[in-house]
C-alpha positions as CSV (number, residue, x, y, z in Angstrom):
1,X,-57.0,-40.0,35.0
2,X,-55.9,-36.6,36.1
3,X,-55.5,-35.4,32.5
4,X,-58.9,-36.3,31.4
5,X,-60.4,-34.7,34.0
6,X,-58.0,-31.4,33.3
7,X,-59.0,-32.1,29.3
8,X,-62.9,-32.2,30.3
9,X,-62.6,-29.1,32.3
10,X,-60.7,-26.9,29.6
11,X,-63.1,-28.3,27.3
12,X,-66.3,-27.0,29.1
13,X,-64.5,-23.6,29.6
14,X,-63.8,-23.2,26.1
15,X,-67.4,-24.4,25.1
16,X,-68.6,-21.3,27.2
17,X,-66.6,-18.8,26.6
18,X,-67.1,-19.2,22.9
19,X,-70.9,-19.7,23.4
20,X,-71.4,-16.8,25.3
21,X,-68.7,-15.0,23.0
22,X,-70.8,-15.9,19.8
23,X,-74.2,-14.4,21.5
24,X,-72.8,-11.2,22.6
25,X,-71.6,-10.8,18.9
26,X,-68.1,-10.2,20.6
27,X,-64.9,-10.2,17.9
28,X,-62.1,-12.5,18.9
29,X,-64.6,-15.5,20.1
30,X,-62.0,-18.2,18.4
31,X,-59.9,-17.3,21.4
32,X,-61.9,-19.3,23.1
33,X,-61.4,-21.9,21.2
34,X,-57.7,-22.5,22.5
35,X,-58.6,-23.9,26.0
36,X,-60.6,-26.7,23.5
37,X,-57.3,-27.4,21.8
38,X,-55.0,-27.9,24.9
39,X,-57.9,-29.9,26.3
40,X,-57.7,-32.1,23.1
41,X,-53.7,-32.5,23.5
42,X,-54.2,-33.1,27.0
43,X,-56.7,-35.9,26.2
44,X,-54.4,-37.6,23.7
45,X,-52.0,-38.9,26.5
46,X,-54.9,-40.8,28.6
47,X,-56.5,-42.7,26.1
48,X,-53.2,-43.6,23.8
49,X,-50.2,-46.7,25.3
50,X,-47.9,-48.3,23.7
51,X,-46.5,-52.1,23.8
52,X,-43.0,-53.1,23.2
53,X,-41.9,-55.8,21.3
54,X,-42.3,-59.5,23.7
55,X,-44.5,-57.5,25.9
56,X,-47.9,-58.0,26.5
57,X,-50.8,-55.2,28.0
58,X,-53.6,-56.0,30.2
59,X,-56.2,-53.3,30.1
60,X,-58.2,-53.1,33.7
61,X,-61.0,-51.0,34.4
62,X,-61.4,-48.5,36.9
63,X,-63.3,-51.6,39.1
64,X,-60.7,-54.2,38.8
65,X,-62.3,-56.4,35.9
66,X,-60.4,-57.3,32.9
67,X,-60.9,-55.3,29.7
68,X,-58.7,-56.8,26.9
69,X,-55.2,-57.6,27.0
70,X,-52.6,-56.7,23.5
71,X,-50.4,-58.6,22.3
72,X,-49.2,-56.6,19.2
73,X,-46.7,-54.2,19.5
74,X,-47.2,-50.7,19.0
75,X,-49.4,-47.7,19.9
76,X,-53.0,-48.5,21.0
77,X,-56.6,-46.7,21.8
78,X,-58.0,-46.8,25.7
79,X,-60.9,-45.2,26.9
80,X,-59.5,-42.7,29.6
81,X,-60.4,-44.8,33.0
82,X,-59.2,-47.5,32.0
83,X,-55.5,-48.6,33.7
84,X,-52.3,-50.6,31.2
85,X,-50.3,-52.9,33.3
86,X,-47.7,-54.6,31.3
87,X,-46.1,-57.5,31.2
């Protein structure tokens, strides 16, 4: 959850820097743009999980209540707040 929340953040910054970068007709506003990419590499981690082979994954939300479960192994898509516990 942390990461998201660190990927939201650098997301946002980089959103304003370039906005207010763009206005101001200031050269160099794709620097601003680089917070946006680590934010998007720091997003990958919380939403991707990966099942082994004879393992199963229960996905739980951020309440408690069951959200799927996978049975196929390999790498799969989560929304962020949701938790994998594996079994």
């Amino acid at each position: 959850m942390i990461w998201f929340i660190i990927s939201i953040v650098l997301l946002l910054f980089s959103a304003v820097i370039t906005g207010v970068a763009l206005s101001n007709n200031v050269k160099g506003a794709g620097i601003g743009l680089i917070p946006g990419l680590i934010g998007l590499l720091l997003l990958i981690p919380s939403c991707l999980y990966s099942v082994d082979v004879g393992e199963v994954a229960v996905i739980r939300n951020m309440g408690g209540s069951l959200a799927g479960h996978s049975e196929d192994a390999g790498f799969h898509l989560k929304t962020p707040w949701q938790s994998v516990i594996k079994y």
